[in-house]
C-alpha positions in Angstrom: -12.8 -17.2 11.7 -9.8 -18.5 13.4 -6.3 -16.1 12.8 -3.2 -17.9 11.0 -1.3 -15.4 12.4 -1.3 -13.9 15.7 0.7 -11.3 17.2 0.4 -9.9 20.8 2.1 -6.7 21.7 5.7 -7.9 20.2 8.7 -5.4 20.9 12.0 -6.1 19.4 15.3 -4.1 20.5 19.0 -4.7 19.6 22.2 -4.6 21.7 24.4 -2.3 20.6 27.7 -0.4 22.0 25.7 2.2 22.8 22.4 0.3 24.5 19.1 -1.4 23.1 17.6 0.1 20.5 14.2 -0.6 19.8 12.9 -1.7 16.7 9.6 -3.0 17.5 7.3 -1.4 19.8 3.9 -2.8 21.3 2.7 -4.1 17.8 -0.5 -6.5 17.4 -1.4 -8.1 14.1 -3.4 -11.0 12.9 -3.7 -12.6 9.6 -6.9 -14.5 8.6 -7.1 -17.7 6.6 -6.7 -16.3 3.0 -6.4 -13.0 3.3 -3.6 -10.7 2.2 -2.4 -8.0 4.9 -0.1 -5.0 3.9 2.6 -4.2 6.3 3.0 -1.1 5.0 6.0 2.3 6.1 9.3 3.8 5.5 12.6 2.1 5.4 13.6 1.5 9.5 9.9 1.8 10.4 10.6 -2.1 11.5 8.1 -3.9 8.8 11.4 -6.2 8.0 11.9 -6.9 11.3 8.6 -7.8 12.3 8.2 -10.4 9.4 11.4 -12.1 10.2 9.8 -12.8 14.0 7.5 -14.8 12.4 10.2 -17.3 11.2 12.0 -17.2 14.2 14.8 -15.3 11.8 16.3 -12.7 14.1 19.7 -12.6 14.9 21.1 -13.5 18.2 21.5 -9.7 19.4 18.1 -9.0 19.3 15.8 -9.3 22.6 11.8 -10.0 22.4 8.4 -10.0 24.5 5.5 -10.2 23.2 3.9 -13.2 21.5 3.7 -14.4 17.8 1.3 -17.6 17.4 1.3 -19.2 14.1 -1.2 -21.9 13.9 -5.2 -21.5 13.8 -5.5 -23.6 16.9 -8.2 -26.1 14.9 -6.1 -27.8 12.0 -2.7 -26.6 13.9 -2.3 -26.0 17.6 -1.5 -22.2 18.1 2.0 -22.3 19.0 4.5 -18.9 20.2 7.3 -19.0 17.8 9.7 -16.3 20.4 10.0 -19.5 22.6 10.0 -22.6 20.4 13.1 -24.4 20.5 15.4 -24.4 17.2 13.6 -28.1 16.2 10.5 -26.7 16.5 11.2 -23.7 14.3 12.6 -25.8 11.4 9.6 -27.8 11.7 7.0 -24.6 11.5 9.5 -23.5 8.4 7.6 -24.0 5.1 4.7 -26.0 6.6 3.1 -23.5 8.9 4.6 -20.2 6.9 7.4 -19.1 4.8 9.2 -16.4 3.3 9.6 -14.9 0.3 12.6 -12.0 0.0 12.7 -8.9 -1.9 16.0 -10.0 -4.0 15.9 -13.3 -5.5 19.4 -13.2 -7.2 20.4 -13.6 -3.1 17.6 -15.9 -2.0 18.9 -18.4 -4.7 22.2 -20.4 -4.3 24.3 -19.5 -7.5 26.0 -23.5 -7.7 22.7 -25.7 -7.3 19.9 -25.9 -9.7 16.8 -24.0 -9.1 15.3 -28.5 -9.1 17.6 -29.1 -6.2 17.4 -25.6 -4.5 13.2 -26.5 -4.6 13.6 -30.3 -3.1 15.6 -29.5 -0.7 12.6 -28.2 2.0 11.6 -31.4 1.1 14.1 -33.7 1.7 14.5 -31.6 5.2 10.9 -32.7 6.4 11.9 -36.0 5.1 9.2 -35.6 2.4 9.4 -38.4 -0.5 11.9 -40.6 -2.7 14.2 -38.6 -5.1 12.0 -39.3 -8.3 8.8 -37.8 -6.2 10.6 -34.7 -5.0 11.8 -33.7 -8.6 8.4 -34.5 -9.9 7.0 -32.1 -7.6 9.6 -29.6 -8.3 8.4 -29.9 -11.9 5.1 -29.3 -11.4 5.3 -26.5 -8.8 7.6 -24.8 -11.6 4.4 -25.5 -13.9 2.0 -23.9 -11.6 3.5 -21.1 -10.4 4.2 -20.4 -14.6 7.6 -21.1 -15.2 7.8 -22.1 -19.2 9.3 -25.4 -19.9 9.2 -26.9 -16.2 10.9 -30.2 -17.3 14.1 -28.6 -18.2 14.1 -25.3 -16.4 13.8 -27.7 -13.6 17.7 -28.3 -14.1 18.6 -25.0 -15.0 20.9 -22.8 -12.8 19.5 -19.2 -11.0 21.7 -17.3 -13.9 19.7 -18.8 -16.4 16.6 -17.5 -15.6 14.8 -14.0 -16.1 14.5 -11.6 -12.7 10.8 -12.3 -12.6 11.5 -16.0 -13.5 13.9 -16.4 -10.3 11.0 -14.9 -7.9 8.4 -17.4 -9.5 10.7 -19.9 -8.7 11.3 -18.4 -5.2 7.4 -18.9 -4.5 7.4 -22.0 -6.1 9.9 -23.0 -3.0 7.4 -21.2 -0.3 4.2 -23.2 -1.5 6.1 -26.5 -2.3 5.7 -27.7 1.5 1.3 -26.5 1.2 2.2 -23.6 3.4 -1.1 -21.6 5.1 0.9 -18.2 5.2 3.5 -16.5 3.1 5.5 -13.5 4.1 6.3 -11.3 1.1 9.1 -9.3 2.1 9.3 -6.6 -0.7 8.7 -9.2 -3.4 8.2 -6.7 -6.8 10.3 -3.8 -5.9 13.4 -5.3 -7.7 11.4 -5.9 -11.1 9.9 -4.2 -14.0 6.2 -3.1 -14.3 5.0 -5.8 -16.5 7.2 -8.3 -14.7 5.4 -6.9 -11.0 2.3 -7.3 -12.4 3.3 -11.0 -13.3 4.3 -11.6 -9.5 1.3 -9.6 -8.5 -0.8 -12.1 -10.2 0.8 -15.3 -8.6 0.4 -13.7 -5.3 -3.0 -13.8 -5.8 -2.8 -17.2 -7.3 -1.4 -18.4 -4.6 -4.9 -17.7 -2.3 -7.3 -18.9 -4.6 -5.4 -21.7 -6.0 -3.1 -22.6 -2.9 -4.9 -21.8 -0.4 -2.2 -19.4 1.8 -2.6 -16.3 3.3 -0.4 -13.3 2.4 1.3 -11.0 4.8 2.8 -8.8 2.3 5.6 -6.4 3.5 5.9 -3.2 0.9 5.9 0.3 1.0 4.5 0.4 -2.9 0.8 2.0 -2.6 0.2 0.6 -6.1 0.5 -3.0 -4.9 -1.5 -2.2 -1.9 -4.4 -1.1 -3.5 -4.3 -4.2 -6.2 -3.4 -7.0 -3.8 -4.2 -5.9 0.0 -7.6 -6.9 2.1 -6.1 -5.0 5.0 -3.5 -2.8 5.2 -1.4 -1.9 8.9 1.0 1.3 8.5 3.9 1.5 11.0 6.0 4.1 11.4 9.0 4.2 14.3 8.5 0.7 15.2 4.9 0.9 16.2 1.2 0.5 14.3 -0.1 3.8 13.9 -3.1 2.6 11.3 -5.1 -0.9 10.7 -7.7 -1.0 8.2 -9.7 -2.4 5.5 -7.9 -1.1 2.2 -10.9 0.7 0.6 -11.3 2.5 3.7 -7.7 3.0 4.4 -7.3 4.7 1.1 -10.6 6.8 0.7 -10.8 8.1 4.1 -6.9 7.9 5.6 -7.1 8.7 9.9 -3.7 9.1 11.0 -1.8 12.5 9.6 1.1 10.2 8.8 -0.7 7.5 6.4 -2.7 10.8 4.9 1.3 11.9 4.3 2.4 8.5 2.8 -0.7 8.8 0.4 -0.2 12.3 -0.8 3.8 11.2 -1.4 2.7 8.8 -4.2 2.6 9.5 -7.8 -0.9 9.0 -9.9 -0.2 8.1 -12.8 -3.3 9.5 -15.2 -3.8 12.5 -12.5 -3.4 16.1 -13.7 -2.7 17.6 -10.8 0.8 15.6 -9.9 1.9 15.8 -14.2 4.7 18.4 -14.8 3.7 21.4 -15.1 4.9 22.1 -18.9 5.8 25.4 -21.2 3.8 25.6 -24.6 5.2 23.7 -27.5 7.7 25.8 -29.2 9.1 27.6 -25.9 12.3 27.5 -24.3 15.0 25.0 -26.5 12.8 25.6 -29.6 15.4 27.0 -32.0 18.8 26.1 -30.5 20.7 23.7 -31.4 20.3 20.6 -29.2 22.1 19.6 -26.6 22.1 15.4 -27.3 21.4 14.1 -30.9 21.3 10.3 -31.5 20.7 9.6 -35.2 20.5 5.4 -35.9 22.2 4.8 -33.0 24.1 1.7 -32.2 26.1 0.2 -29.4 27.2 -3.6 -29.2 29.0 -5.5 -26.7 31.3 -8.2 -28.2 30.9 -11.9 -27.3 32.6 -14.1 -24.7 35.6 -16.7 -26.4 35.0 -15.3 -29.6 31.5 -15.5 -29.4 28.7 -13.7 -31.6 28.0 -10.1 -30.5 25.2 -8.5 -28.4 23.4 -5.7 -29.9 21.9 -3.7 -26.6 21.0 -0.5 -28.8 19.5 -1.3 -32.4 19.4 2.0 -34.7 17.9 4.3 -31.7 17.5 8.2 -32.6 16.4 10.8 -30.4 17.3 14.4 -29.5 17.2 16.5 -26.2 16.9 20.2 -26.2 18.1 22.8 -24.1 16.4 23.2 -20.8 13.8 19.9 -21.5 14.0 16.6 -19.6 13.7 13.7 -22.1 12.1 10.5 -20.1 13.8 7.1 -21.3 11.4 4.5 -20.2 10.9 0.3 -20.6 12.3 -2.9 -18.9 15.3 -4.3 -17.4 17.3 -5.4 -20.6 15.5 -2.7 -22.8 19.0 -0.8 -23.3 18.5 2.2 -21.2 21.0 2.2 -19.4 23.3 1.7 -21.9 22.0 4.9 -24.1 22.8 6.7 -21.0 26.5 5.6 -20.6 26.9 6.3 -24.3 25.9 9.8 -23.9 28.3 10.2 -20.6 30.8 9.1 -23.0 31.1 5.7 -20.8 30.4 3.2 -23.3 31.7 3.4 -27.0 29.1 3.8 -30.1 29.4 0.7 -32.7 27.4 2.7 -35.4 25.4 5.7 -36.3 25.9 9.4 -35.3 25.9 10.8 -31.4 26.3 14.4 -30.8 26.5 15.6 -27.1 27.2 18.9 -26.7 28.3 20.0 -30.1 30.5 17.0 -29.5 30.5 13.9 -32.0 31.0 10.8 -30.4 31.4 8.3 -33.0 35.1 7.9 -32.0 37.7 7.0 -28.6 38.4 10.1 -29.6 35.9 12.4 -29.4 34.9 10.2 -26.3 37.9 11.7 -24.6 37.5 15.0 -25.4 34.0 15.0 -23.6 35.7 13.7 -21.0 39.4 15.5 -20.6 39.4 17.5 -17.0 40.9 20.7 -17.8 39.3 23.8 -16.9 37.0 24.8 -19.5 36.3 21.9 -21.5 32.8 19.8 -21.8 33.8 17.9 -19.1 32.1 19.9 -16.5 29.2 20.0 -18.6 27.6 16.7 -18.1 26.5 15.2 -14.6 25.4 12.1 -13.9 22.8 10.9 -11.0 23.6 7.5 -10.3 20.6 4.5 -9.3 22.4 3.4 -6.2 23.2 6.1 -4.1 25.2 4.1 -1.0 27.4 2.7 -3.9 28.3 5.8 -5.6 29.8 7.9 -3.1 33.8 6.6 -1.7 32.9 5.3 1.9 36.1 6.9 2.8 35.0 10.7 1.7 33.3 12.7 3.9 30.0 14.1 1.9 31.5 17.8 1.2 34.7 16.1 -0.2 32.6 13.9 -2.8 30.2 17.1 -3.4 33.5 19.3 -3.9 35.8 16.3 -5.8 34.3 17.7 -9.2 35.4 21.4 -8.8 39.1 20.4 -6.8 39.8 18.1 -10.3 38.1 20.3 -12.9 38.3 24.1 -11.3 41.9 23.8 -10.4 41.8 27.7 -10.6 39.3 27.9 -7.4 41.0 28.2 -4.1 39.9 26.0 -0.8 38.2 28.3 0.2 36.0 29.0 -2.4 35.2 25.5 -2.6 33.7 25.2 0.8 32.0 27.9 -0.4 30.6 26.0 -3.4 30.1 23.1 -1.5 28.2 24.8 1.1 25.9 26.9 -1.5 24.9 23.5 -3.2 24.4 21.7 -0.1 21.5 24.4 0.7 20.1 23.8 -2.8 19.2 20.1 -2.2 17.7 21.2 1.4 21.1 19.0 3.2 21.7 20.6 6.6 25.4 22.2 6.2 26.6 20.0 9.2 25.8 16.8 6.9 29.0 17.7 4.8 31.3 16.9 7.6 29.4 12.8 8.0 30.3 10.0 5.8 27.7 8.2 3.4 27.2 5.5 5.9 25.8 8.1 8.2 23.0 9.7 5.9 19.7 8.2 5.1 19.0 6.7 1.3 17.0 10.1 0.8 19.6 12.4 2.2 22.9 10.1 -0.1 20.3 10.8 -3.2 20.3 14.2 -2.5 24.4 14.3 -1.9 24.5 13.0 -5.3 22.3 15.4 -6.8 24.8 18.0 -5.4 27.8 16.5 -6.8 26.1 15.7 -9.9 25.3 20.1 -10.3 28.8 20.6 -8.5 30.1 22.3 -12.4 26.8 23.9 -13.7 26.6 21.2 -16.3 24.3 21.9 -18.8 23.3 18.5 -19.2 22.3 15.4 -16.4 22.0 11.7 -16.8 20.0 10.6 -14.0 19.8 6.7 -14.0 16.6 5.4 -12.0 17.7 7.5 -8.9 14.8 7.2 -6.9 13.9 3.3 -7.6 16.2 2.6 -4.1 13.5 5.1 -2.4 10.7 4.6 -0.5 7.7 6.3 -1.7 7.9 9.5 0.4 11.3 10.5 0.5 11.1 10.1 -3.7 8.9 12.5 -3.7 11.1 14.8 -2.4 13.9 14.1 -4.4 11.5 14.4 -7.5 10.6 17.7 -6.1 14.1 18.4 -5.4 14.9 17.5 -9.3 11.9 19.9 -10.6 13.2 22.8 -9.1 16.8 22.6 -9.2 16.0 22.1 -13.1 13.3 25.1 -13.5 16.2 26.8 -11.8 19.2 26.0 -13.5 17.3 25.0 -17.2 19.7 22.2 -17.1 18.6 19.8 -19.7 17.9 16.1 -18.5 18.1 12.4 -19.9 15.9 10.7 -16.8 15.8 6.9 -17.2 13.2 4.8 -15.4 10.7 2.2 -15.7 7.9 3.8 -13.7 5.8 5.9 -15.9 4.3 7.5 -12.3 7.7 9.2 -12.2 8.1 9.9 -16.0 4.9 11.1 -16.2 5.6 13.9 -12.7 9.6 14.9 -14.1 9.7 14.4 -18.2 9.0 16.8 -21.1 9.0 14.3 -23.0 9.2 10.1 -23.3 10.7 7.7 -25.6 9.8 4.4 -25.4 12.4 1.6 -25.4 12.1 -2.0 -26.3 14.3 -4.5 -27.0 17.4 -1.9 -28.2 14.6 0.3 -30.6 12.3 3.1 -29.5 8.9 2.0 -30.1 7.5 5.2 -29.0 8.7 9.2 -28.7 6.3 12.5 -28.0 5.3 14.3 -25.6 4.5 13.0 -22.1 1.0 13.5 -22.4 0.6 12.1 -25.8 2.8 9.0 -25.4 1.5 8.3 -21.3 -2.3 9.5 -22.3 -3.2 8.4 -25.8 -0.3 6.1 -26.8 -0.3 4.1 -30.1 2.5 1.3 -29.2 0.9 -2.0 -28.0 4.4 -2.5 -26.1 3.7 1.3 -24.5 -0.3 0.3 -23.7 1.0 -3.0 -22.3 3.2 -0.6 -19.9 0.8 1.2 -19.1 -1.9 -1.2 -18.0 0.7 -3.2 -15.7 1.0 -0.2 -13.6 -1.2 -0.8 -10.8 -2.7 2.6 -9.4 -2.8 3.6 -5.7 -6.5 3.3 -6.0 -8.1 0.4 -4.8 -11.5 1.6 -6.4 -9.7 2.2 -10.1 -8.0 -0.7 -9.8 -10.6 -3.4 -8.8 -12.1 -1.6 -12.1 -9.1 -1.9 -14.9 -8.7 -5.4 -13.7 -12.1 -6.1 -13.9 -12.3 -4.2 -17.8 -9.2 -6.1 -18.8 -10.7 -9.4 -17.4 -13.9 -9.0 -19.5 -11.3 -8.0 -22.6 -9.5 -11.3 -22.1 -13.5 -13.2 -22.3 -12.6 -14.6 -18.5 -14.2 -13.1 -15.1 -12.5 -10.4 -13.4 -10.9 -11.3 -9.5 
């Protein structure tokens, strides 16, 4: 069979003040008609980098050799995208391949509608009358399973649903019957049941369109239930290429045997928390968070009706346990955890944090005064986005020590460094990374920074909000290491919101399960993740795709035969 995709010994480098630096080195790939291949590594291992070659999409600072043929040379003439000129690589744009990126809030343009944004590759390649283009725009919305196609088709990005914009996103890839699309990252912005939506359409979209998938992701998961073949790349070269079932039972190189071990099985013993009996530990003192019915509005726009994001929610968090706040984007998760920070007012009901009640402004401000002493130092907070919550203009020990210089004003300079120094060690950062800014650490590394800061006053309670979903799948596994231990140690106790039950299942004591504002679902972890009762909870559970090609192939196949159609 003739390759779509063929690329010979490609290296990539960028000019910088300092030199090239090499991005690609010496890698070969090719991509069969109707296949899917996983691109799969660590952030910087250059799997971006090689995609955007494809499309001719590198910026002008980078230098190439090599050669990237798109074209099967029987239908389409083979033809090297590195030297076809700029007419050439508009022309091979959405007919011969295109691109689907990892955000679509970005990939859209917030002031056309998602109808124009979709006819628009069309009127480029001078495709159709105006009529024509919208009707295909409606019925590419239709097939790609956007509800209500004939008026969605003139709705604006902000007016549709995450996983809504990324059908639409596809929708624009296939609308010009391209053979290949390059799937940079496409599921790691959405929720479980939403990625297994997209999951499905990328599938779709080689047994109903016809295309080939080169799928860039560092998600095992969506290896094992999308990939054919699978190439790992690490430092800018192709250290593994195989056939997924192989690539997965019997691993060759040490590094894609490392990226394998780093990811969480859900339904596996061996990576669960390891947890005390029932009864140990907190049983018996008083707890540390109490939510009792649980409300928390948000008041509408122009006098506008109200938005209830938490509806009558109650829950409790004991000393020394990690509570696991799991369910979508929207679900109100977030929001619980801003409440209990003391971030977000309570509209009804009774919250307790600390012995604190924080019904009013005013109790809210007593959690929060900074005086030595007080429950403000009690309370840390792990935020999703680690580049984002550190001041670019701090170094790392100043954000780490800005919590004990505002709330220990009786500790001297020096016995901050010393504190800074002492918690630096316990999140396994090098001493010399205090004196670099947060530009200059990796996305592991800031994580770990703001685990520090986040311990700087011994709190006896942490809010961490998804902090490893910006990860890649090895360094979270350290920082969920990291977390384990530095809570054994310290018996902090832990509100941890996420929407991957893999990470719940490896950090929580127990789960509550959230759904539209209410808790669906609360118990232990293994009685909630192994024999839930919810529907909403089993429907979580079954989007999650495992990093087992095997078990996967086989829950698709049972849930097929459930629905009365043939498995995939």
């Amino acid at each position: 069979m003739t390759d779509l995709l063929r690329i010979e010994d490609l290296h990539i480098s960028f000019s910088t003040d300092a030199g090239p630096a090499p991005a690609v080195q010496g890698v070969s790939l090719s991509v069969e008609p109707g296949e899917v291949l996983a691109l799969v590594g660590e952030s910087g291992s250059g799997k971006t980098v090689t995609a955007k070659s494809v499309l001719g999409l590198l910026p002008p600072t980078a230098a190439t050799s090599g050669r990237v043929l798109l074209g099967d040379g029987e239908t389409d003439p083979a033809e090297d995208v590195l030297t076809a000129p700029a007419g050439r690589l508009r022309a091979l744009r959405g007919t011969r391949a295109a691109m689907v990126f990892q955000e679509p809030s970005t990939a859209l343009n917030p002031v056309f509608t998602i109808g124009w944004q979709l006819a628009e590759g069309l009127r480029a390649h001078g495709r159709g009358t105006r009529a024509e283009r919208r009707a295909l725009a409606v019925e590419m919305l239709d097939r790609v399973g956007i509800p209500e196609p004939e008026r969605r088709v003139d709705h604006y990005p902000h007016q549709l649903s995450g996983g809504q914009k990324q059908r639409a996103v596809i929708a624009m890839a296939l609308a010009l019957g391209t053979r290949l699309i390059i799937a940079d990252e496409p599921t790691t912005a959405l929720d479980v049941t939403v990625q297994a939506e997209i999951l499905e359409l990328l599938h779709r979209c080689r047994t109903d369109f016809g295309a080939a998938v080169l799928l860039i992701t560092h998600n095992m998961g969506v290896v094992a239930d999308l990939a054919d073949r699978v190439a790992v790349m690490r430092q800018g070269r192709i250290v593994e290429n195989a056939p997924v079932r192989r690539l997965f039972a019997a691993p060759t190189h040490p590094y894609t045997r490392e990226l394998l071990s780093a990811v969480p099985d859900f339904g596996n013993p061996a990576t669960a928390r390891a947890r005390p009996a029932p009864g140990a530990d907190g049983a018996g003192q008083a707890p540390v968070v109490e939510a009792t019915g649980l409300v928390v509005e948000y008041p509408g726009r122009l006098g506008g009706s109200s938005f209830r994001a938490v509806d009558g929610v109650g829950f409790e968090i004991r000393p020394g346990e990690v509570l696991g706040l799991v369910g979508e984007s929207g679900s109100g998760k977030t929001t619980i955890g801003r409440a209990v920070a003391g971030l977000t007012g309570v509209s009804a009901g009774l919250l307790t944090v600390l012995g604190e009640p924080l019904g009013t402004g005013r109790g809210r401000r007593r959690l929060r005064r900074a005086t030595a002493g007080s429950r403000a130092g009690q309370i840390g907070f792990v935020f999703q986005d680690p580049a984002t919550s550190f001041n670019p203009l701090l170094t790392i020990a100043e954000s780490v020590g800005e919590p004990l210089t505002v709330h220990r004003r009786d500790l001297e300079a020096r016995a901050v460094r010393a504190e800074v120094e002492s918690l630096l060690d316990s999140v396994r950062l090098p001493r010399g990374h205090g004196a670099r800014y947060p530009h200059e650490l990796s996305g592991g590394e800031r994580q770990r920074a703001g685990l520090a800061r986040a311990l700087a006053l011994r709190p006896a309670l942490v809010i961490a909000d998804e902090p490893t979903s910006a990860l890649d799948v090895s360094v979270q596994a350290r920082v969920l290491e990291l977390f384990a231990e530095l809570q054994r140690e310290r018996s902090f106790a832990a509100l941890f919101i996420s929407h991957d039950l893999a990470v719940i299942e490896q950090v929580a004591d127990r789960v509550a399960v959230l759904h539209r504002g209410r808790i669906v679902e609360s118990g232990t972890t293994a009685e909630v993740l192994g024999s839930p009762r919810a529907d909403y909870t089993r429907r979580l559970i079954s989007s999650l795709p495992l990093p087992d090609p095997e078990r996967q192939a086989r829950r698709k196949n049972l849930t097929a035969l459930d629905r009365g159609s043939p498995g995939p």
